[in-house]
BALOBA-1460 file (C-alpha; in Angstrom, 3 decimals):
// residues 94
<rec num="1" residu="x" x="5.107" y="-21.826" z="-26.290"/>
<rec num="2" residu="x" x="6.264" y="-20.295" z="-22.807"/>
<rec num="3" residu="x" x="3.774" y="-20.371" z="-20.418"/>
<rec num="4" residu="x" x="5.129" y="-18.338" z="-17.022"/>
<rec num="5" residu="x" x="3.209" y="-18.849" z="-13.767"/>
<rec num="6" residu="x" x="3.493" y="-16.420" z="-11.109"/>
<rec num="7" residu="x" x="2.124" y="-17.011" z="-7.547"/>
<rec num="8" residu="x" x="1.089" y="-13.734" z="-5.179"/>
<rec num="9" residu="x" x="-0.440" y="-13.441" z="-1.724"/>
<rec num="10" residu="x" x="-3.371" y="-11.232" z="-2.401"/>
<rec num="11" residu="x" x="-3.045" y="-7.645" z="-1.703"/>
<rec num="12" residu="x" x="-1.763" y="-5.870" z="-5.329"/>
<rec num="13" residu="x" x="-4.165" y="-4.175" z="-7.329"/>
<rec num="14" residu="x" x="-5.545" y="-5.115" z="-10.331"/>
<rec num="15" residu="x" x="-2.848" y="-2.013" z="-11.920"/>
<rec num="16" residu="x" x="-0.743" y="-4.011" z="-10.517"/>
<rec num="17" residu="x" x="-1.039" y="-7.204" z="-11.402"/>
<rec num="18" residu="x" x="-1.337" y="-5.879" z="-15.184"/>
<rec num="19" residu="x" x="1.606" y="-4.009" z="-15.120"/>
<rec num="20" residu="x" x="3.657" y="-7.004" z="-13.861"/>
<rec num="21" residu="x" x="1.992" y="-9.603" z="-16.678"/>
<rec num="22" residu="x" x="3.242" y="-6.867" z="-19.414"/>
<rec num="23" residu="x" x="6.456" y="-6.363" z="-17.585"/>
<rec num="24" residu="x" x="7.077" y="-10.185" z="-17.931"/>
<rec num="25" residu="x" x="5.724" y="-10.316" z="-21.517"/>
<rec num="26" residu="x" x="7.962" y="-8.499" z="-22.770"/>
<rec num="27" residu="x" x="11.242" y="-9.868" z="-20.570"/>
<rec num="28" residu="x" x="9.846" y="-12.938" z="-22.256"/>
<rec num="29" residu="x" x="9.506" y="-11.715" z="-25.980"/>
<rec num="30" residu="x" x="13.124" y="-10.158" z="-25.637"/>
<rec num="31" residu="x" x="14.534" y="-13.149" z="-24.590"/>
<rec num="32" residu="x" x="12.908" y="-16.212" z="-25.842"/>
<rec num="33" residu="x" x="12.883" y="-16.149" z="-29.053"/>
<rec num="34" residu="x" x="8.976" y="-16.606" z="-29.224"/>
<rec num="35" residu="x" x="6.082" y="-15.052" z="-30.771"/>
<rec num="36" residu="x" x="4.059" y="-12.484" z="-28.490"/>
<rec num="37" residu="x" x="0.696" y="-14.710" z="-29.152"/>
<rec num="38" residu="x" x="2.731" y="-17.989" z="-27.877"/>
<rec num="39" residu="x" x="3.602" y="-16.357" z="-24.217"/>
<rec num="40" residu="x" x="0.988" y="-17.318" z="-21.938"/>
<rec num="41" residu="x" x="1.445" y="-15.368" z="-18.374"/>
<rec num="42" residu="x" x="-0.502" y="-16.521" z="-15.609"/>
<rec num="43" residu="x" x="-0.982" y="-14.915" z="-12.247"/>
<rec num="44" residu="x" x="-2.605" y="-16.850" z="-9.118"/>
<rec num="45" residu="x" x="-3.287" y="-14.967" z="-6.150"/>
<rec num="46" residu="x" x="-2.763" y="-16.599" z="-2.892"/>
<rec num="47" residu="x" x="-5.283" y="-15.830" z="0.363"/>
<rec num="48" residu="x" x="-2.917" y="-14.230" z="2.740"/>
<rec num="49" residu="x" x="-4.306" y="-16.578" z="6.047"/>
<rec num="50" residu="x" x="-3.019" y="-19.584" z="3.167"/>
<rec num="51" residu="x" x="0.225" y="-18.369" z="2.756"/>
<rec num="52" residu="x" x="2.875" y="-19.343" z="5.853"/>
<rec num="53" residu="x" x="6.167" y="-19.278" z="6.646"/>
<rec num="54" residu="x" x="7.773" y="-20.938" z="9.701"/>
<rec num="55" residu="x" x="4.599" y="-21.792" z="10.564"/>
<rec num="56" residu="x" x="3.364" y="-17.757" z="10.493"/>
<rec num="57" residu="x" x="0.683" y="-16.624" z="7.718"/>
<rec num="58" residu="x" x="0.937" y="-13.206" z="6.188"/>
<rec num="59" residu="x" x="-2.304" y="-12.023" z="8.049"/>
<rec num="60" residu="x" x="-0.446" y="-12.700" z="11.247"/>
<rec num="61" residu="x" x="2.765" y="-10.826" z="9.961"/>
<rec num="62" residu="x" x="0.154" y="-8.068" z="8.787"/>
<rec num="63" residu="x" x="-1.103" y="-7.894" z="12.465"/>
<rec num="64" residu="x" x="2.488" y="-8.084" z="14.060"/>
<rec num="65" residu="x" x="3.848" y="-5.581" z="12.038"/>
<rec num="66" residu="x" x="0.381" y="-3.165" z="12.302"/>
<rec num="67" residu="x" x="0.967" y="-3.420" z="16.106"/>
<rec num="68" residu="x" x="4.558" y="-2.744" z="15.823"/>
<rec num="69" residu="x" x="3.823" y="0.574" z="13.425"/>
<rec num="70" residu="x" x="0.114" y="1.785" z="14.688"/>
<rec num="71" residu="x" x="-1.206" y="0.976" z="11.104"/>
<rec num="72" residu="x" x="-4.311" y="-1.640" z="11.281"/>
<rec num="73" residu="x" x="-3.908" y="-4.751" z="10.187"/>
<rec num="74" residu="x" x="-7.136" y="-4.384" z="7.537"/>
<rec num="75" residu="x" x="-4.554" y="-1.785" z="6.130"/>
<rec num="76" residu="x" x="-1.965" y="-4.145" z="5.543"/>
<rec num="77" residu="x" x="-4.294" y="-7.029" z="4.548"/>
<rec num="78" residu="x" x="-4.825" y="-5.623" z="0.872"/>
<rec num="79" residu="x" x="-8.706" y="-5.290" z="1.182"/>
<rec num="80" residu="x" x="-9.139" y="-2.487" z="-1.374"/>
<rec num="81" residu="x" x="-6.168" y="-0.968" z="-0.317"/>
<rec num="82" residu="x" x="-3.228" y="-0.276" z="-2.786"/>
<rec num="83" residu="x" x="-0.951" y="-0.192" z="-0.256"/>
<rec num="84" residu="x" x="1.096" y="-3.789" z="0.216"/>
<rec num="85" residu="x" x="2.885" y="-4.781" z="3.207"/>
<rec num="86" residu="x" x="5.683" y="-6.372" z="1.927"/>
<rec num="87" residu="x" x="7.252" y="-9.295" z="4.286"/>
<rec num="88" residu="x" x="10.305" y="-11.821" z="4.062"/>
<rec num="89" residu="x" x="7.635" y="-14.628" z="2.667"/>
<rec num="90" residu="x" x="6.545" y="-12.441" z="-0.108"/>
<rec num="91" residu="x" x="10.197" y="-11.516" z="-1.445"/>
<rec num="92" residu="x" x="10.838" y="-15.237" z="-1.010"/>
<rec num="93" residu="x" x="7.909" y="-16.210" z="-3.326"/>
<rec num="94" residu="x" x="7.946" y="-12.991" z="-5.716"/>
């Protein structure tokens, strides 16, 4: 029974986030030999302020980077927003 556990910072919406469990459904039904009511997908979503890297949380990337392009920081912070700032610590953890 394959149970897959996938860790976010916050900020995708819920489209999103269902696209990407079916997405990895399916890689897992094509490849593990499984029944589709064994795969268990799990998604946890990750406050961006608890989320660091060298000692930097995403919100404070999200403010660097909004004063760096002019876009506000409560734009990059995922707030209702489907747009996603994507930084170095989320393509680490995604």
């Amino acid at each position: 029974m394959p149970q897959i556990s996938i860790t976010l910072a916050e900020g995708r919406t819920p489209a999103q986030i269902r696209n990407l469990i079916h997405e990895v459904h399916a890689a897992v039904l094509r490849t593990a030999n499984t029944l589709p009511e064994y795969i268990r997908v799990v998604v946890h979503e990750v406050p961006r302020t608890h989320w660091a890297t060298g000692d930097v949380t995403l919100t404070e990337m999200d403010a660097s980077h909004a004063g760096q392009t002019g876009v506000t920081a409560d734009e990059h912070s995922g707030q209702g927003a489907a747009r996603h700032l994507v930084t170095a610590a989320d393509e680490e953890q995604s």
